[in-house]
N, C-alpha and C positions, 0 to 999 in steps of 0.2 A: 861308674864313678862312686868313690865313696863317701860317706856321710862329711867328712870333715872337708875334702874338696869342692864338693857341692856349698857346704855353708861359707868356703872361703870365696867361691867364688862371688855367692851374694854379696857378700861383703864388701869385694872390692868393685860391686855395682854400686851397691849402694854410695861408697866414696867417692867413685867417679862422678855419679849425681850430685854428691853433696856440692865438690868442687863447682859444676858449673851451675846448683840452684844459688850458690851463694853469692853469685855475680849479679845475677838479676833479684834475687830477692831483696838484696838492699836496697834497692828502689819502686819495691810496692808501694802504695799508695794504700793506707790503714782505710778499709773497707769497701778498694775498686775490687771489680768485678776479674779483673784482670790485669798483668805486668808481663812487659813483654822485654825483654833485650835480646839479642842475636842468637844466643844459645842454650834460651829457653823461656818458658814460659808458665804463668804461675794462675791457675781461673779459682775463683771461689763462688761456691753457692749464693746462693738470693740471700740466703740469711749469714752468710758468712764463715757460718761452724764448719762446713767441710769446704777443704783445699786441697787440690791437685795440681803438683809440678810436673810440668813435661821436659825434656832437659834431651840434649844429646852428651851422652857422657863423653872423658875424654879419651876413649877410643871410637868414640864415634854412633855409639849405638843410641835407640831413642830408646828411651825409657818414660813411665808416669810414677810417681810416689802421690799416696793420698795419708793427709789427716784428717782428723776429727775431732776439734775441740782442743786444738793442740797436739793430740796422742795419734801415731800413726797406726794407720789399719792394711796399710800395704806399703812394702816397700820399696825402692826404687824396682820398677820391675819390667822387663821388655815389650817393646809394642812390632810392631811390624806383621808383614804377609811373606811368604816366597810366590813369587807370579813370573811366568816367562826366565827361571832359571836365574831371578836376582832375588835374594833376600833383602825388600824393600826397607826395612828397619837399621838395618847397616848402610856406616858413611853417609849419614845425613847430614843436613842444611837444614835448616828453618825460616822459612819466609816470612812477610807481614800476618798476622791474625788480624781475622776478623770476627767479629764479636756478634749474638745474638739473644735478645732476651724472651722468654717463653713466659705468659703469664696465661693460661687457659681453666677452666671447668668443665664439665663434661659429667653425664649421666656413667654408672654403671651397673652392671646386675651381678653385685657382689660382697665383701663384708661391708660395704658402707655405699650407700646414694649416688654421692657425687665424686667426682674425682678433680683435685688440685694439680696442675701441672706448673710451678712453675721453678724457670732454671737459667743458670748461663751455660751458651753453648757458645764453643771457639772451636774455629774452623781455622787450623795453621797447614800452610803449604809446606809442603818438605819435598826436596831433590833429593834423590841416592842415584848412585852409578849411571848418572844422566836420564834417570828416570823422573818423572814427576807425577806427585801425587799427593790427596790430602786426609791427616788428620780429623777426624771431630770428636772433641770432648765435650760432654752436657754432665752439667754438674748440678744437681739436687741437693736440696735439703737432708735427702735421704739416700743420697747413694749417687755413684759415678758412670758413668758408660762410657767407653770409647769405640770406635767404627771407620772404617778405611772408604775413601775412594782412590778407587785404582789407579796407574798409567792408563789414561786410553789406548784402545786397539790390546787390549791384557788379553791373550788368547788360551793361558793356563793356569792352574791357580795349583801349585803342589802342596803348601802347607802351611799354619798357622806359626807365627812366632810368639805370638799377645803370651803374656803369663799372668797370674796373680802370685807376689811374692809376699807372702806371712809374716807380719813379724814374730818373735820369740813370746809373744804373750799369748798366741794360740795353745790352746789347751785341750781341746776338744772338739768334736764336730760332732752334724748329722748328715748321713750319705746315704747313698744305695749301691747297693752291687751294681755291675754293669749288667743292662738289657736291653735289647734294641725297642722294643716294648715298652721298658720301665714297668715290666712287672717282677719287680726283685725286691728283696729282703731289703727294708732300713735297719740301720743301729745307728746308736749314740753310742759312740764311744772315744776313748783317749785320741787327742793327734795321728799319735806313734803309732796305734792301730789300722791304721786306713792303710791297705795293703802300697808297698809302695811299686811303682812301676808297673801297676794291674791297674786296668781300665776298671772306673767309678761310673755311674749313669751321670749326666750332663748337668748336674747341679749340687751345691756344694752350701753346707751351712757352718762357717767354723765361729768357735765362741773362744773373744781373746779375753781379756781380764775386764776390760768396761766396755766393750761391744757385740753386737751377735753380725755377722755378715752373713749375706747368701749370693755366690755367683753361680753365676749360670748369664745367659744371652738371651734378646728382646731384639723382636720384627724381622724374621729367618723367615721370608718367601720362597729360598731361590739358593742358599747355599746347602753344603750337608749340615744332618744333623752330628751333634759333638757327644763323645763321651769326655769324661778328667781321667788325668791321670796326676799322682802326685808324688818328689822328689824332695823329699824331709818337706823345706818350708812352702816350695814352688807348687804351682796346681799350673796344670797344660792342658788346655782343649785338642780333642784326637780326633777330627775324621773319620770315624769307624767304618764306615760304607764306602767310603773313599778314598782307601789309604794309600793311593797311588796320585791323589789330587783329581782335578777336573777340568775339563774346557768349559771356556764361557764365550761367548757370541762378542769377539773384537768392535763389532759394527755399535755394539750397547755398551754407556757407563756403567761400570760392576762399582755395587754399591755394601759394603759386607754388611752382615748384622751386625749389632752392638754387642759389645760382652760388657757385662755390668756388674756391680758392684753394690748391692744393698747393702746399707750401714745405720744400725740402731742401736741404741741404749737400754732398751727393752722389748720383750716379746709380742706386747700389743702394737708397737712401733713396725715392727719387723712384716707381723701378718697384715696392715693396713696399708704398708708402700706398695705406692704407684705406680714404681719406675718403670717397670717391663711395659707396661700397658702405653703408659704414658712415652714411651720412645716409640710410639707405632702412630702411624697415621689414622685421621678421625674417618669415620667413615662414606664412602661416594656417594657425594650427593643427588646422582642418578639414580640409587636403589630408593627403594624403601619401604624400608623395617620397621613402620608399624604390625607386620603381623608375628613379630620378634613377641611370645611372649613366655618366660622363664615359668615350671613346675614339676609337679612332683607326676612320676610315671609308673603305673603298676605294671608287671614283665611274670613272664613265666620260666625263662631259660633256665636258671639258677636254678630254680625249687622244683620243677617236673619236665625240661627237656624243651623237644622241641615241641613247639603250639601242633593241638591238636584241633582239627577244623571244625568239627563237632563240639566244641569245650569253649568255643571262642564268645559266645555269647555270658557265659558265666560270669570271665573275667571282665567282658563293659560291666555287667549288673555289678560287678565288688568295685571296680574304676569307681562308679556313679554313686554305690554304699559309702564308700571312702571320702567322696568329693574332691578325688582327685583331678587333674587335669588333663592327662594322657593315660592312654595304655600303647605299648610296645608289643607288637608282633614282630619275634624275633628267628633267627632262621629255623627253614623247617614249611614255613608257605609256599615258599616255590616247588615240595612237592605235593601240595594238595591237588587233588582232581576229583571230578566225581563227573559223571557220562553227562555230556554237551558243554562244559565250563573245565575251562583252561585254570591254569594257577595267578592268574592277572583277572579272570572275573570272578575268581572266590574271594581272592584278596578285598577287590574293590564293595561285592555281599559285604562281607564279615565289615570293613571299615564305614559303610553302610550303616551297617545294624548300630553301631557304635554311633553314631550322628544323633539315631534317635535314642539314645542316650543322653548325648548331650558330651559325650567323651572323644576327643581326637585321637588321631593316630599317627604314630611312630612305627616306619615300617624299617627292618635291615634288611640289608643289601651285603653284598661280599665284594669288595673291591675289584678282583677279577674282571668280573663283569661289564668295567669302567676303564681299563686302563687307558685307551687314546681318547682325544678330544672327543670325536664322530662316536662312536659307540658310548662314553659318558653318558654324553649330552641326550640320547635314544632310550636309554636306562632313563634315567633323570627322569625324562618327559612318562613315560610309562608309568614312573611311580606317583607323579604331581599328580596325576590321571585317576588313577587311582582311587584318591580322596586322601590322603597321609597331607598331613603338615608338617612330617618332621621326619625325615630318616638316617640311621645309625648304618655307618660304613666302618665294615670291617676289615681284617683281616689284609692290612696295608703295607706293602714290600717293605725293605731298609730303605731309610730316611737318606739317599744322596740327593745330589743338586735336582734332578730331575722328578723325583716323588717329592721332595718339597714345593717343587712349583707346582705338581698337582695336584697338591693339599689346596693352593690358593685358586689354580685352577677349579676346582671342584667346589672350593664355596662363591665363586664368580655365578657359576651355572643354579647352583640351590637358591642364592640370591635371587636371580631372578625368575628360575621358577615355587618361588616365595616358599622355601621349604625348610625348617629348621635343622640346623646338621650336628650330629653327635659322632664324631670319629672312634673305633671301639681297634685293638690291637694296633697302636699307634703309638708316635712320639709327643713327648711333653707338648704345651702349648708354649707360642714366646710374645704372646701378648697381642697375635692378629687379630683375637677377637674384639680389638677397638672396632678396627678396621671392617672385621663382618659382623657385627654384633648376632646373626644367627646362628652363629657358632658359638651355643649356651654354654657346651661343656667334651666333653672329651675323656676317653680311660688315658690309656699313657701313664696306667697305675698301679700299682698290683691291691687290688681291690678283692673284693667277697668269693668271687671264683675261687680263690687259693682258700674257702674255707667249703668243702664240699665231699662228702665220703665218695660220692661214688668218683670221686678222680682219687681219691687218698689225699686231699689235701689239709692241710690244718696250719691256718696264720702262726707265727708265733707271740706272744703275750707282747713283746713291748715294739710288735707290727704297729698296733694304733695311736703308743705314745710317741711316737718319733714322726709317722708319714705327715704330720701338719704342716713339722716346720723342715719336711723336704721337697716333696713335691707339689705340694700345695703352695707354696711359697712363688712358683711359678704361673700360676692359676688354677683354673676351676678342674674340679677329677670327678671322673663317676667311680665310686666304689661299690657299687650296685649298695647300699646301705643296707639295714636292718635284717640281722639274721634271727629268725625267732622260732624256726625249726628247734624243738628240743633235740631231735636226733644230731643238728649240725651245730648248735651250741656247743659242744662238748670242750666245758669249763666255762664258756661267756656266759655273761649273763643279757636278760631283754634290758635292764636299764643300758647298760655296755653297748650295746646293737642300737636302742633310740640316741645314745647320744652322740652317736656318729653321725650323726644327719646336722651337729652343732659343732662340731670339731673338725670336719672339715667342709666345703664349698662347693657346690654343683645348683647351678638354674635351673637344670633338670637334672631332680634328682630321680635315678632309678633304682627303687624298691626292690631286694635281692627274694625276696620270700612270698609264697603262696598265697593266695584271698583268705584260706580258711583261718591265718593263723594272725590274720589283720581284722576283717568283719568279723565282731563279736569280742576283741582284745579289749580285757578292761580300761587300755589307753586308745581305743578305738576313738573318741571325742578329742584330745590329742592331736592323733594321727590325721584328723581332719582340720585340724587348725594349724602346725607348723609352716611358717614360710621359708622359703629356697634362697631368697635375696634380703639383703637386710639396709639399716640405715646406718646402723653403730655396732663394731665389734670390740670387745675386749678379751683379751688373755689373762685370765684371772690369775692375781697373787697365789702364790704356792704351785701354781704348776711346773713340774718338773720332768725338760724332757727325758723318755725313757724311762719313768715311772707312774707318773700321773699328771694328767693334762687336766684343764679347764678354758672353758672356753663360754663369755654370755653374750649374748646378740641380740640385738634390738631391732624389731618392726613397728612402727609407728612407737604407740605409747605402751607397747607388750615386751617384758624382756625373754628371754628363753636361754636358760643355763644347761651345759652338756659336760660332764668330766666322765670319762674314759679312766679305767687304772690297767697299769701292768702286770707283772705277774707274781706280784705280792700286796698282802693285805696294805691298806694304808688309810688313814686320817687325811681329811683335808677342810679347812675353814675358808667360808665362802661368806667372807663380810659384802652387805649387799649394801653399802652407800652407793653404790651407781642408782639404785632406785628412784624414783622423784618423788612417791610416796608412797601413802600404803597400801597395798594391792593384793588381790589376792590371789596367793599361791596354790599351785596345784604341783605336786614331788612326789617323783617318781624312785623308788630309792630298790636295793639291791631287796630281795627277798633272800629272808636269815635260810632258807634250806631248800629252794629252788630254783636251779636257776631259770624257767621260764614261767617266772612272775614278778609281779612287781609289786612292793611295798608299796601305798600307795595311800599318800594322807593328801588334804585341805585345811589352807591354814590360811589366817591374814599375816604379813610381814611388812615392814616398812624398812629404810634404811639404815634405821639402829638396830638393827638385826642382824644377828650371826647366824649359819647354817654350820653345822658339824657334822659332817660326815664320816663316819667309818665303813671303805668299801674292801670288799671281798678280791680275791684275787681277781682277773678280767674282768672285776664289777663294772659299777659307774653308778649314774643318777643324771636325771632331767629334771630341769622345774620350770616350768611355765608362771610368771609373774604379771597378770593384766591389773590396771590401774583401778581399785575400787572409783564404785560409781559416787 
């Protein structure tokens, strides 16, 4: 199809929409929640700025159109599933709606404290081809979702029809290549550039003229994971593991994910919505996760390989130097032995030794190991055993229906044998971690691995000004942080590597680099005081993505500022009126001719204060700001 059949074809969606919103919209009611007449239906947010029509056009197809403050952000655009050989979105009917209001709170361990939920949610029944099945649209302050429930007795599910259709004021985005992984290359770049008709990773940030969107999908227990694909203005969720579809169990309501739609006016806006999280169930009140607790974790894999059983005491003593939280023992234990002790009573020694430290443990595992119920659940138990509070599962098949449910599977089982889980060679998050709150964090990212000589790898420059607002937009990522190897810098600098620990989001964070080059680092007092979870984030004025970011986070009454640059020199002004007063700074800034060191002053500042920075190509800068006494 060519570009101008394609856009005619929107076009005459969008008309056919027009026709029949025009019939029910004359009779909304100036600030209900909802307007309904036979052939279609109209829900607005709790605060009214965003509106979503649902409409069957007149040929009959379902469609949703959303604005925003008047201005649309999606255009008339298709809804439906194919199941059982019917494309349930053609030749609809519309029945009575029924209407729901969400007003909730809620703890999280992320850029901010608590979490606001609330929204209208309409539940419209719709018939096709004698099928019956429903709708639900939940509409936010901050963004749109919609989600199917099937025909019962659905015993196949071949493919998605849901779209998000652009309007012409898209200009730009930020994406990633396709990876079943998501460890792929981001850019920012033009619209026009995003290949068309090649599979993109399963989340999408496009910026129209007065919005930034990000879709992608929230609360996927149980179907496949999705890559995009995009056709000029259209964006289509693909199946990629399942490009033949799937069976689902006739006897069980099939209930889809959400595909959603965040929608803000600015960048701070954007990294602070809720939605994904907030469309997931709060968590079973059977478990519980008090032993749920978010930190920072020193590792060895990155900087020397696999742990050596002999060396393992070293790393508690720098865990404990550091004040950190955890260490990770990562693969490589399952071959230790030494005569009378199996690789299960070294493990349990060495995590031992660490106790009387005062340091937990994070042990990995290989998914393999786990794949049916019975054998999981035997792994699992071996490792709780152990003494580990927390283990990283890796190396996990393609995301179809059935490794999805063992994702949820597998944090049922950690749940209750009280163990915190970090999934590592895996797919995005979509927001379960309401649901399992032990589920801190997750790769599903192409993180510090890709910067490593002995693989030949090397990030490229504008890697860290883009993955914020891609992946991270989704939830929390391990990018194993901090590279301070001068051999694997080559061109970062250590301010660049610390302020990655502020620019993007992990409750466990894990530390990519060696003890030696952290115990005794002039930001070594620092490295002992940054927090993982915060109360207030902001996206500082002047960041720009794909050149230079900024990002300040607040823990109690301490702020903590991080900007990352691309791969050219740049200026960047960091007016600090978010301060409450004057406090004193501690700035971490680019050293003029090395890159591993850091310029590094002590100053008082208040919020009539400007910061001006000039950083160096992959420079950056940190500054810690505590509230004078």
């Amino acid at each position: 199809m060519n570009e101008n059949t394609s856009a005619s074809r929107s076009r005459s969606v969008s008309r056919s929409f027009a026709i029949a919103a025009t019939v029910f919209g004359c009779i909304a009611l100036i600030g209900a929640p909802v307007s309904v007449e036979a052939n279609g239906v109209e829900i607005a947010s709790p605060g009214g700025n965003i509106r979503v029509s649902v409409a069957a056009s007149v040929q009959g197809h379902l469609t949703y159109a959303v604005t925003e403050g008047g201005a649309s952000v999606l255009m008339a655009s298709p809804l439906g599933i194919v199941a059982d050989g019917e494309a349930l979105g053609d030749a609809v009917q519309l029945g009575k709606v029924s209407l729901k209001k969400i007003d909730e709170k809620y703890p999280v361990c992320g850029n901010h404290a608590m979490s606001v939920s609330r929204a209208t949610e309409a539940s419209i029944p719709v018939s096709s081809h004698g099928k019956n099945w429903t709708l639900q649209v939940r509409v936010q302050d901050d963004g749109v979702a919609v989600r199917y429930t099937l025909p019962s007795g659905t015993k196949h599910i071949e493919r998605e029809d849901t779209a998000w259709i652009l309007p012409d004021t898209v200009k730009s985005a930020a994406w990633q290549e396709f990876s079943n992984c998501y460890e792929a290359n981001d850019h920012y770049s033009p619209w026009t550039d995003i290949p068309q008709g090649k599979q993109i990773s399963g989340f999408l940030t496009p910026v129209l003229s007065d919005h930034t969107l990000f879709l992608s999908e929230a609360n996927n227990a149980d179907f496949p994971d999705f890559s995009l694909t995009r056709e000029n203005n259209t964006v289509r969720p693909v199946w990629y593991a399942s490009a033949k579809g799937f069976d689902v169990d006739p006897s069980v309501p099939v209930i889809t994910p959400w595909r959603i739609t965040s929608i803000a006016r600015d960048l701070t806006a954007l990294v602070n919505s809720d939605l994904i999280i907030n469309l997931c169930p709060p968590p079973d009140k059977k478990y519980d996760f008090s032993f749920v607790k978010p930190g920072r974790i020193l590792w060895q894999w990155c900087s020397v390989g696999a742990p050596k059983y002999e060396d393992q005491k070293n790393w508690y003593d720098a865990t404990a130097a550091l004040k950190w939280e955890y260490y990770m023992i990562d693969d490589g234990w399952r071959d230790w032995r030494k005569p009378g002790f199996d690789q299960w009573q070294l493990l349990k020694e060495v995590i031992d030794y660490g106790k009387t430290k005062g340091v937990p443990t994070f042990a990995w595992v290989n998914s393999k190991e786990m794949q049916d119920a019975r054998s999981r659940r035997a792994y699992l138990e071996k490792v709780a055993a152990s003494g580990a509070v927390g283990i990283k599962i890796d190396f996990i098949p393609n995301a179809d229906a059935n490794v999805m449910k063992w994702y949820d599977d597998t944090l049922r089982d950690t749940a209750e044998l009280k163990l915190m889980t970090v999934f590592h060679g895996c797919v995005k998050p979509t927001g379960r971690e309401r649901h399992w709150p032990h589920a801190l964090t997750r790769e599903g990212v192409r993180g510090n691995e890709w910067q490593m000589t002995r693989y030949k790898r090397l990030l490229p420059m504008d890697h860290d000004v883009v993955q914020p607002f891609t992946r991270f937009l989704a939830g929390a990522g391990d990018i194993t942080p901090m590279v301070l190897d001068p051999v694997q810098l080559r061109g970062y600098t250590w301010a660049h590597e610390f302020a990655q620990e502020f620019t993007t989001l992990s409750p466990c964070s894990c530390c990519y680099d060696q003890y030696k080059f952290l115990v005794g680092n002039p930001a070594q007092d620092l490295f002992a005081q940054f927090p993982v979870t915060w109360d207030e984030t902001r996206v500082l004025p002047g960041t720009k993505i794909g050149e230079t970011i900024g990002f300040a986070r607040r823990k109690g009454s301490t702020w903590w500022i991080g900007i990352v640059n691309g791969g050219q020199d740049a200026n960047f002004n960091i007016l600090l009126n978010f301060l409450s007063g004057k406090s004193v700074a501690t700035l971490l800034y680019d050293d003029k001719q090395e890159d591993d060191a850091f310029d590094r002053k002590e100053t008082p500042l208040g919020p009539s204060d400007t910061l001006t920075l000039k950083l160096r190509k992959g420079g950056g800068f940190v500054g810690r700001f505590a509230l004078s006494p």
